[in-house]
Every structure is written in structure tokens, then in C-alpha cells.
C-alpha positions, -999 to +999 in steps of 0.1 A: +787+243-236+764+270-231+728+255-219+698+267-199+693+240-173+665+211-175+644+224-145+642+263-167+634+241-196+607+224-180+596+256-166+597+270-202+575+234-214+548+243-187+542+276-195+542+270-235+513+244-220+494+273-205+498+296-233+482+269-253+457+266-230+450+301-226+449+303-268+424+277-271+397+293-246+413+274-214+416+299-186+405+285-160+434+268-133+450+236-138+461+215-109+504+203-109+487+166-114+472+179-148+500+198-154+524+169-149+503+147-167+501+167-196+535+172-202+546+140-191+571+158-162+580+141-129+550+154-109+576+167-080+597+184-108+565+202-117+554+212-082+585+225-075+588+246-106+549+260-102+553+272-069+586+292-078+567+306-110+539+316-086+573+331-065+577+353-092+543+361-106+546+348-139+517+322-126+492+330-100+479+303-081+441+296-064+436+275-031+410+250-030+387+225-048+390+241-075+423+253-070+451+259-093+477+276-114+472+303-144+494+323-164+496+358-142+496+377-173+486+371-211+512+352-228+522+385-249+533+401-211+556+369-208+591+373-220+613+345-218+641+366-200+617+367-172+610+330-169+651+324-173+663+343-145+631+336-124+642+303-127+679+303-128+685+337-115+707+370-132+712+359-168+751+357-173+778+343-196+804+346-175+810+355-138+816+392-145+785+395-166+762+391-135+775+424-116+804+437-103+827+421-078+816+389-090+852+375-099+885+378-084+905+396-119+876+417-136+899+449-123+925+438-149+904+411-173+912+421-208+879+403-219+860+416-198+837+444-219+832+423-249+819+398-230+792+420-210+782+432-247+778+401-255+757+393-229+736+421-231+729+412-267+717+383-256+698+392-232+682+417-255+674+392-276+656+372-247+640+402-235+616+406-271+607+371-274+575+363-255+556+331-243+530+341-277+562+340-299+574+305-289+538+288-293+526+310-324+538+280-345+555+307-367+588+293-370+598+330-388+588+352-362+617+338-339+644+342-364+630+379-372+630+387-332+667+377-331+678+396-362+664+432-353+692+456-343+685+474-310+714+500-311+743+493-334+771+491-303+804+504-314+838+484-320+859+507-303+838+502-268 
């Protein structure tokens, strides 16, 4: 089974929170505590997952009383391929996807180019839907990202 795992899809949860946030006038920081509270998250799981978003600039982060996290850019800036390998690193099917010398028979792996296709079709796909498309509430908008054509890749490749 293919599946992102839970701590990128509580990463994914907080930052849809933001982006709500953000939409509804909300800019100003919000504390892990709130955050956890809010999304009823293990408050350690949440810490742990702000301060690696901070890591990677998709949220900034303000010292203090007053202190905090924000979305680092508008939610539009935000695509979901970002958050995915900030959190879990290169996105990649299989071994071979993430670069070579990354498994011991890519040299004479008959499967080998299909699947990096396929893997750069999906993360294609990742890499035009944004934070704003996943809280839009526009259940369409998703299904139109994933149906556009990029480049029509040849069979024979």
C-alpha cells in the first residue's frame, strides 16, 4: 500500500488549519498549544512537526509572549509537494525513483523508466495542488488539477 505517513498527514491537517486561519482574517501567530488544541493532535506530535515546517520555511515562527507560528507564504505559494518531502523527504515510489545509485540492480532493472515516469507524474500532480486548493471547499478543483496533461510522455520512452 502506497500511503503518506501520519506525522506528513498531520503536518498536512496543521497547515490546512492555518490556511483557514489566514482565509478568515487570522494572521496573526498561533502558539503549538492552540495549534494542538485545535486539531485535537498529540501536543508533542505537533511541536515536533512545527519546528520542522519552520526547518523548511513553509512556517515562520516568532519568539516570545506573543510568540508563534504563521504560514511563511500565502497558502497559494504552498504546494503540497513541498510540505511532503519537507516532511518525509525526496518523493519516491520506489528506491530508484529518488536518484541514482539508490538500489543495488537499477543498471539492469527492466522496470526501472516506467516507474520514474510514473513518479514524475505524480509528482507533477503534487507540485500544482496548493494549500488554497485543499481548503477551497471546491471538491472539483482537485479532480481538475489531477486531470490536466503537462506534456503527453511518449510510450516508446
Amino acid at each position: 500500500m502506497l500511503r503518506i505517513s501520519k506525522l506528513t498527514d498531520y503536518g498536512i491537517v496543521l497547515l490546512t488549519h492555518f490556511a483557514e486561519l489566514s482565509a478568515l482574517g487570522e494572521d496573526e501567530t498561533h502558539n503549538a498549544r492552540q495549534m494542538a488544541e485545535a486539531t485535537s493532535l498529540p501536543l508533542p506530535v505537533v511541536s515536533k512537526i512545527l519546528k520542522g515546517l519552520v526547518q523548511e520555511r513553509i512556517l515562520v515562527s516568532q519568539r516570545g509572549s506573543k510568540g508563534g507560528y504563521a504560514l511563511g507564504r500565502r497558502p497559494e505559494e504552498i504546494r503540497i509537494s513541498e510540505v511532503i518531502a519537507a516532511l518525509e523527504g525526496p518523493i519516491a515510489m520506489v528506491e530508484c525513483s529518488a536518484g541514482p545509485g539508490h538500489c543495488d540492480v537499477e543498471a539492469s532493472c527492466r522496470v526501472r523508466d516506467p516507474w520514474q515516469r510514473i513518479n514524475r507524474a505524480i509528482q507533477e500532480t503534487l507540485e500544482r495542488v496548493t494549500l488554497a486548493d485543499l481548503v477551497s471547499g471546491a471538491p472539483g478543483a482537485l479532480v481538475q488539477i489531477a486531470a490536466r496533461q503537462p506534456d503527453a510522455v511518449p510510450a516508446d520512452r
